[in-house]
Backbone bond lengths (Angstrom), bond angles and torsions (degrees), N, CA, C in turn:
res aa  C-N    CA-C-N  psi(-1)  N-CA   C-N-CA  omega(-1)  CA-C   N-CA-C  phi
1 X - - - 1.447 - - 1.519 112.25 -
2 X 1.147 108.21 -34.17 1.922 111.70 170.91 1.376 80.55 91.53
3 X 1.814 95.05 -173.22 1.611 144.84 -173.86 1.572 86.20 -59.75
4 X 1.549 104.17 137.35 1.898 99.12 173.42 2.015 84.84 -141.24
5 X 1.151 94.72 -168.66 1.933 111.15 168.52 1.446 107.63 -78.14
6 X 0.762 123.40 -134.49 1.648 163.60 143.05 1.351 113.34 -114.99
7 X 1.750 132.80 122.68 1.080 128.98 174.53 1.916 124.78 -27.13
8 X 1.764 99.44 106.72 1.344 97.37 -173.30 1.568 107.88 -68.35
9 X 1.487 102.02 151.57 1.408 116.64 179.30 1.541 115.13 -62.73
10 X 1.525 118.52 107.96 1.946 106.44 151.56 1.742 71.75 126.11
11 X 1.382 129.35 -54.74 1.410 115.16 -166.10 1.519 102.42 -101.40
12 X 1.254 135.33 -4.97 1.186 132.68 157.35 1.294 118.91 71.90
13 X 1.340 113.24 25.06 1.452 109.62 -175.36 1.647 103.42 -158.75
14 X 1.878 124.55 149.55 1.708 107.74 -154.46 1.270 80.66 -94.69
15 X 1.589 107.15 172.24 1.458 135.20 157.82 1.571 104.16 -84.08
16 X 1.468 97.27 134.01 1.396 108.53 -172.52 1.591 111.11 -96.12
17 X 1.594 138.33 110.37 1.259 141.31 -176.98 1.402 113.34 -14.67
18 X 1.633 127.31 -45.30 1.600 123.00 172.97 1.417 117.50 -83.28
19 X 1.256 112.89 34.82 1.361 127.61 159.70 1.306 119.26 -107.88
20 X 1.180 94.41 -13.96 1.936 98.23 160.68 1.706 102.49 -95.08
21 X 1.431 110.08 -52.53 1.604 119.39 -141.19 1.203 83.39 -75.55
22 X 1.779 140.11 -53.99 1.494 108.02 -160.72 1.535 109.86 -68.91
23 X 1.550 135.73 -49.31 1.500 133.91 176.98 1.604 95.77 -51.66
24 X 1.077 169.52 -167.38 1.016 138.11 -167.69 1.161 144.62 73.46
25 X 1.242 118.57 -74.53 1.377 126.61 151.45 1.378 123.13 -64.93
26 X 1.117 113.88 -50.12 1.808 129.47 -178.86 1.763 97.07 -58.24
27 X 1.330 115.78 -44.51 1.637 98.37 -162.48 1.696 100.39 -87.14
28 X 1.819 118.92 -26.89 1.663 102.15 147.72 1.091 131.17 -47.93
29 X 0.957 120.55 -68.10 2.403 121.45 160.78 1.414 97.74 -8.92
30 X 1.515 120.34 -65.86 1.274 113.62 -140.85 1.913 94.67 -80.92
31 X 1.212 94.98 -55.97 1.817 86.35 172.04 1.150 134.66 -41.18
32 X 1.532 121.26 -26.18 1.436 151.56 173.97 1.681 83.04 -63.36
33 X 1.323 120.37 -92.20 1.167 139.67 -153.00 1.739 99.07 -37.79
34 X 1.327 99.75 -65.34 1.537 111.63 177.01 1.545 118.41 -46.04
35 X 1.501 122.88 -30.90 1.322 127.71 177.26 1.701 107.01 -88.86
36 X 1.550 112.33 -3.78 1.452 101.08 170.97 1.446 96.68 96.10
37 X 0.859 145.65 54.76 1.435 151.12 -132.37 1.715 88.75 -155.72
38 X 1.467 114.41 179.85 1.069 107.82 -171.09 1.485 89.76 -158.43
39 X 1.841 134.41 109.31 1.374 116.11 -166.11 1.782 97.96 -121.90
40 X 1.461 81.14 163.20 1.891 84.16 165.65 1.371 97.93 -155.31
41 X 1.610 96.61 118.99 1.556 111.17 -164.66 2.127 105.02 -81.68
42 X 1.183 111.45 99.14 1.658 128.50 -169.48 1.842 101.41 -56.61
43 X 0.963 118.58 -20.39 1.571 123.86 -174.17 1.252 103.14 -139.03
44 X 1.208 126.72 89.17 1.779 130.74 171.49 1.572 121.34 -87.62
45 X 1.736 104.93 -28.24 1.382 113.95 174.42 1.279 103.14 -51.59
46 X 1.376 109.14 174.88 1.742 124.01 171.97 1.949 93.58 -114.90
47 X 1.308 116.57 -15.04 1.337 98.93 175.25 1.659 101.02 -108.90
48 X 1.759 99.09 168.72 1.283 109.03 -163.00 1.680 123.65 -62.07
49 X 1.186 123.66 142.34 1.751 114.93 -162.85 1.355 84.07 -151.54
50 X 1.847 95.84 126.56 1.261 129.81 -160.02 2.495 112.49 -46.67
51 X 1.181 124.23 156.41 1.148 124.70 162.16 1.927 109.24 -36.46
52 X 1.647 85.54 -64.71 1.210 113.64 -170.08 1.594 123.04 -39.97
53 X 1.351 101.26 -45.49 1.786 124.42 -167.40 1.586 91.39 -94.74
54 X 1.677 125.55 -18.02 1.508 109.01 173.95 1.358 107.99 -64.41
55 X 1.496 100.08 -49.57 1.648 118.12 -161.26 1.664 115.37 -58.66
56 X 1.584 99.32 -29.00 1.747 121.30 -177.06 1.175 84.73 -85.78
57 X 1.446 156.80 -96.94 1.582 123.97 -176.48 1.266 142.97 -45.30
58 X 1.552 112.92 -17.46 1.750 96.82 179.90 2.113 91.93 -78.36
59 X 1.207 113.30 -34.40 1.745 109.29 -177.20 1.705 108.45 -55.11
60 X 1.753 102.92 -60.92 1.611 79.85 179.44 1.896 128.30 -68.70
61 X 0.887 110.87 5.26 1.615 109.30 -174.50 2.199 100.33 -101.56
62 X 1.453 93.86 1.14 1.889 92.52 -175.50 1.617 120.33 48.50
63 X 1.094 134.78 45.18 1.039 153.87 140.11 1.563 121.76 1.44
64 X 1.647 128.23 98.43 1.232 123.97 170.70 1.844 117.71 -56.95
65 X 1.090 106.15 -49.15 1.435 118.31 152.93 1.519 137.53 -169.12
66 X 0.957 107.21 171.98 1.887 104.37 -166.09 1.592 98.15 -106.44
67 X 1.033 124.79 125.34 1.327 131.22 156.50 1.960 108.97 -107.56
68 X 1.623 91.81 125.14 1.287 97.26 -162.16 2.074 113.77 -120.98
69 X 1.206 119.37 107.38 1.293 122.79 -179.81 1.643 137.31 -66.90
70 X 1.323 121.12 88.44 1.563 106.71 -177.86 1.623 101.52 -119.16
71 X 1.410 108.12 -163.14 1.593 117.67 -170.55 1.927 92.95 -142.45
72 X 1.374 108.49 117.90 1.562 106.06 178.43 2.007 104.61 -71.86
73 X 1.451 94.03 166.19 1.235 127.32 -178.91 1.338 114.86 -132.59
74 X 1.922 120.35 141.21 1.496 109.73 -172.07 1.787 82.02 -146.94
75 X 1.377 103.18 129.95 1.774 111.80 161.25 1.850 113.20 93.33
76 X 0.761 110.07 -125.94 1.630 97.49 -169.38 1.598 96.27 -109.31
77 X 1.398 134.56 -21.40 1.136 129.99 178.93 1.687 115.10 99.35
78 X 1.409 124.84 -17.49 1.045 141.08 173.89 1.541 130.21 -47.65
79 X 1.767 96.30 -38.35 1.545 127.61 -178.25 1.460 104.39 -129.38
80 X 1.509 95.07 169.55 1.499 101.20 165.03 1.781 109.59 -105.38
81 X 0.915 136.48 143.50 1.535 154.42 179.72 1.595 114.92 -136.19
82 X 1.405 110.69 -176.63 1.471 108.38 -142.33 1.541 104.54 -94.67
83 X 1.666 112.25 9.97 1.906 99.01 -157.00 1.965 81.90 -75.99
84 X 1.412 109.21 167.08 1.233 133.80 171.06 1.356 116.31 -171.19
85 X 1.413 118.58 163.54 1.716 131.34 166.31 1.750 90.69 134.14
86 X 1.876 81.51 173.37 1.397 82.09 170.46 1.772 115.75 -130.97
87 X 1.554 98.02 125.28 1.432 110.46 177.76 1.612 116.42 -67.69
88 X 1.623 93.13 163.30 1.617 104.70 177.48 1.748 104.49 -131.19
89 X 1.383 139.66 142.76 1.370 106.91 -161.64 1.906 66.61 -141.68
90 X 1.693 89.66 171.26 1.908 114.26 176.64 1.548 93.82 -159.59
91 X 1.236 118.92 153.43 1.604 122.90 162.07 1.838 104.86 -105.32
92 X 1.499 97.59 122.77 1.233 107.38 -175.82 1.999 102.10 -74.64
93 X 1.511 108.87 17.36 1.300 101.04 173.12 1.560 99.03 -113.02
94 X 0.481 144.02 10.32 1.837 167.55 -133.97 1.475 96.66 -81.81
95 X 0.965 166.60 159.67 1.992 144.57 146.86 1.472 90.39 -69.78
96 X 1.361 135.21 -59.03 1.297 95.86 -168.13 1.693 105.73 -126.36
97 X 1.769 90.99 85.76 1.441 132.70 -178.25 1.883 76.78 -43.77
98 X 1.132 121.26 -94.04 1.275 135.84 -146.40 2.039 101.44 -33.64
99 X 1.190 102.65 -59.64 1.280 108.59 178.25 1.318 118.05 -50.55
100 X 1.287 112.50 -50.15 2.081 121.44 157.98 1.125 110.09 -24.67
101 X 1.478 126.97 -62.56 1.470 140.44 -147.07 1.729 99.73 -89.16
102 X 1.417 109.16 -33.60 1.878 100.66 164.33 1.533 110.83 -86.04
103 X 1.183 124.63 -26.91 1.364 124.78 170.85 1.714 112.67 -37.87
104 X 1.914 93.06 -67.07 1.569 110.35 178.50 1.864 107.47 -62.43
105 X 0.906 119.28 -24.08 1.552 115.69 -160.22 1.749 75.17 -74.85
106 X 1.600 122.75 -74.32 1.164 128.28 -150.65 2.093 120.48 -32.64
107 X 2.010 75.96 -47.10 1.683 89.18 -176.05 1.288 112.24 -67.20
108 X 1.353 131.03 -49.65 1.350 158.42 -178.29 1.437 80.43 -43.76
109 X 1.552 139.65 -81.01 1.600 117.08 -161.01 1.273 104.72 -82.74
110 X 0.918 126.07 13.10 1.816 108.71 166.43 1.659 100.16 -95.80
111 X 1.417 125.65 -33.66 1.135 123.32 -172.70 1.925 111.82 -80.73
112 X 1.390 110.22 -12.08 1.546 123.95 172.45 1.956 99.17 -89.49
113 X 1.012 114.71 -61.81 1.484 101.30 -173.75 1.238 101.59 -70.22
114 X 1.472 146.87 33.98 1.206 124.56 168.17 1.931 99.54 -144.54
115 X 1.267 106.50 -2.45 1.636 90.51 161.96 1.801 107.93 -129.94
116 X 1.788 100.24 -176.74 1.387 88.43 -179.88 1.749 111.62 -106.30
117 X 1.572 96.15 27.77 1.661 93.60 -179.99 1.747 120.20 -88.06
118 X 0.672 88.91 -173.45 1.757 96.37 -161.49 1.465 101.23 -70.83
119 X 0.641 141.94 170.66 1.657 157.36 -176.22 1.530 114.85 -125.14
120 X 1.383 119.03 120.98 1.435 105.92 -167.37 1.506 91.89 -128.54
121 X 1.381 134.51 -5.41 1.477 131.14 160.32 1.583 102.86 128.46
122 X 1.471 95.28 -166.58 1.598 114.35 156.97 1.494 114.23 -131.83
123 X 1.567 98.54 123.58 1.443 114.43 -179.50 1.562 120.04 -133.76
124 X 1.405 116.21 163.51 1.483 103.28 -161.32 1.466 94.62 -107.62
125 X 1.268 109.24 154.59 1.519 131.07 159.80 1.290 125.69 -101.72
126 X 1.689 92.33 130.34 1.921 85.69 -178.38 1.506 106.19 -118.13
127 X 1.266 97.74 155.97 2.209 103.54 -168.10 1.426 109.54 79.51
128 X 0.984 124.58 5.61 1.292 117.23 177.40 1.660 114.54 -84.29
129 X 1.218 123.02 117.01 1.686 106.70 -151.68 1.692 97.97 -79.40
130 X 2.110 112.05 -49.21 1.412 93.30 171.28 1.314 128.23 -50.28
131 X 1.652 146.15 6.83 1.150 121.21 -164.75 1.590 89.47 -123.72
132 X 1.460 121.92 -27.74 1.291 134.73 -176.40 1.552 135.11 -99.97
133 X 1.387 91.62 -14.42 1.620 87.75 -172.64 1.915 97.22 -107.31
134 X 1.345 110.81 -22.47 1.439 104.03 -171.18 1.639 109.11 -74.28
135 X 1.989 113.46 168.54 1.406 112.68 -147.50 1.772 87.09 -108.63
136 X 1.386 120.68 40.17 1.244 104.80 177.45 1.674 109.80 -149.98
137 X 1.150 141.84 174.85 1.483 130.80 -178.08 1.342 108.82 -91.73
138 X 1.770 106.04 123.43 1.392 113.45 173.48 1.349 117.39 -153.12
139 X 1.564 110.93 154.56 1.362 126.10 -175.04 1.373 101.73 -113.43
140 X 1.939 90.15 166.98 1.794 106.05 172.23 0.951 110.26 -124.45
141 X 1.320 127.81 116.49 1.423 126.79 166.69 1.603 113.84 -89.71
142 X 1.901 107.98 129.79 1.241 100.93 158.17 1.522 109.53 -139.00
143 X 1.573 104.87 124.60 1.574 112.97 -165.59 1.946 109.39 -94.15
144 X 0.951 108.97 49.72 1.378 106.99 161.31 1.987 88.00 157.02
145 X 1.653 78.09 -161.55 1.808 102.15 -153.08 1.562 73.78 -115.26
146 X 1.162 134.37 138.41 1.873 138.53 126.69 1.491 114.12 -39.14
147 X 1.617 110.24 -47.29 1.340 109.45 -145.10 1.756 90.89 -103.20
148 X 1.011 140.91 10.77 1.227 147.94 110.19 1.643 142.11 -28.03
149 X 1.322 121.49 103.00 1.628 104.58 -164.05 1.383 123.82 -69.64
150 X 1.286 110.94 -24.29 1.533 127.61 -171.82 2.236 99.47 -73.99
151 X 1.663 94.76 -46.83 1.327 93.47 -160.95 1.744 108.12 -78.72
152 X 1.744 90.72 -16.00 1.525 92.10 177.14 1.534 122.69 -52.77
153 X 1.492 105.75 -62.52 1.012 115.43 173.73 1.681 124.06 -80.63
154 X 1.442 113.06 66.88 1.182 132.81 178.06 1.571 91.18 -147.30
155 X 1.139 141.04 -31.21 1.464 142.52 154.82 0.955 100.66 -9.15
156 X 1.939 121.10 -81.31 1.396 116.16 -140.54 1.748 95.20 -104.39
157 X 1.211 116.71 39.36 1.328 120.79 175.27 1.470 136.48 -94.37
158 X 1.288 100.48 65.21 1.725 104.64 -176.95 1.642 127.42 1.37
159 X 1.141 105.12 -40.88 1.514 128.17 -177.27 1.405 106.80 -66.76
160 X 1.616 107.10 -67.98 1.423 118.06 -169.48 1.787 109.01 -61.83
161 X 1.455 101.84 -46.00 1.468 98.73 172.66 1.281 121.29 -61.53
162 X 1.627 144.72 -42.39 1.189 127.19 163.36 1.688 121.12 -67.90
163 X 1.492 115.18 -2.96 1.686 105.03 169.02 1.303 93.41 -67.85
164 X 1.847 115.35 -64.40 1.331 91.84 -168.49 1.590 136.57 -66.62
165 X 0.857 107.09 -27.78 1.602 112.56 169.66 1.805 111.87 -51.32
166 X 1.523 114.85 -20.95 1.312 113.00 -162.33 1.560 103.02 -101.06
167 X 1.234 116.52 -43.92 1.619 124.58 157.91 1.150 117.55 -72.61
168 X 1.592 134.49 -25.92 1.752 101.87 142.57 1.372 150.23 -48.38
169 X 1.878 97.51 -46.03 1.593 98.76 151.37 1.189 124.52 -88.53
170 X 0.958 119.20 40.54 1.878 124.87 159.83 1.678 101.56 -105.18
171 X 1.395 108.49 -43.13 1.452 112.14 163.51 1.465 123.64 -48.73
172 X 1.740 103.62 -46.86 1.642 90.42 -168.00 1.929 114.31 -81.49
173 X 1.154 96.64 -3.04 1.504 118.20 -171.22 1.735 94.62 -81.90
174 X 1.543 107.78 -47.94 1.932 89.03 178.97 1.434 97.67 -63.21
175 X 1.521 125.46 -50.50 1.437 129.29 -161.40 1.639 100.79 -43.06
176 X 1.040 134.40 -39.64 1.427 160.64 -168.58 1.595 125.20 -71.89
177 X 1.727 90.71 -42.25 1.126 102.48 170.79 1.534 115.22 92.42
178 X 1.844 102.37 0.47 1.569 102.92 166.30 1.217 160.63 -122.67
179 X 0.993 158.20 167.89 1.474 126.25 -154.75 1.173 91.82 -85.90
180 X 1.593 88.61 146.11 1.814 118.29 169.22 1.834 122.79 -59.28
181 X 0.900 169.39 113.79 1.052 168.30 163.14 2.005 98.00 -83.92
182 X 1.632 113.14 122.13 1.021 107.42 -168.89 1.471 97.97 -113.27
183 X 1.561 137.93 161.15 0.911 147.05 -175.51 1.286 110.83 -32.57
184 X 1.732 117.72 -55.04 1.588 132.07 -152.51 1.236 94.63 -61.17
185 X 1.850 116.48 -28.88 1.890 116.87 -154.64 1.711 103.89 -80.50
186 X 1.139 120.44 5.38 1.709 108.84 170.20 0.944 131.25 -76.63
């Protein structure tokens, strides 16, 4: 079942983490695509497909980089409590750790100058196999808390999911070095 909330209040039932990450992902693709970008979506199923079998496809396809979507979690998951913001993560075991860490810096301020949520930095993750074991430079973005009520329900928010999807690839485009092409310009 993956990462969920804590049963939201009035509808009685949690939001499940790929209720952000796949809408999410799909409207990054398309910004990618639109900026001239070139994507290959590593998890296309709607059901769950292993760390392992991501990492064995993003390696055989050689990958310029992986941009990767989750939603953080703080405490037992049971309740909602006060952690919030939105993280940027890199594995400083990465091969090219260094490139990770401007990758994440890049997205991380495009995704801070463009919402009004809290900012919780860029920090690295270790054991994480998508961020560490694959042969190309990649980040994790996670733009809110689940276990948060405010950030929960920004999950299933059409809105919130294409900001972030739209200031990630505005991020990977400085990382890149290219101009952004924004929705309005078609």
């Amino acid at each position: 079942q993956g990462k969920r909330t804590p049963v939201m209040p009035y509808l009685n039932v949690p939001f499940y983490e790929n209720q952000f990450n796949r809408p999410a992902k799909i409207k990054f693709m398309e910004a990618c695509l639109r900026n001239g970008l070139a994507v290959y979506d590593v998890k296309p199923e709607i059901t769950d497909t292993s760390i392992s079998e991501r990492v064995r496809r993003i390696n055989a396809q050689r990958l310029t980089l992986l941009v990767t979507f989750g939603y953080n979690a703080f405490g037992s998951g049971n309740t909602f409590n006060s952690a919030s913001g939105i993280s940027v993560f890199y594995s400083a075991r990465n091969v090219n750790a260094r490139l990770s860490r401007m990758l994440s810096e890049d997205v991380y301020e495009q995704l801070i100058n463009g919402t009004e949520q809290r900012g919780r930095g860029v920090s690295t993750l270790t054991d994480v196999g998508v961020l560490q074991s694959v042969n190309c430079t990649s980040t994790l973005i996670e733009p809110g808390f689940m276990t948060n009520f405010e950030e929960a329900k920004l999950m299933r928010d059409p809105d919130y999911q294409t900001e972030a999807a739209e200031e990630t690839c505005r991020g990977v485009c400085v990382f890149l070095a290219r101009n952004f092409v924004t929705r309005n310009e078609l």
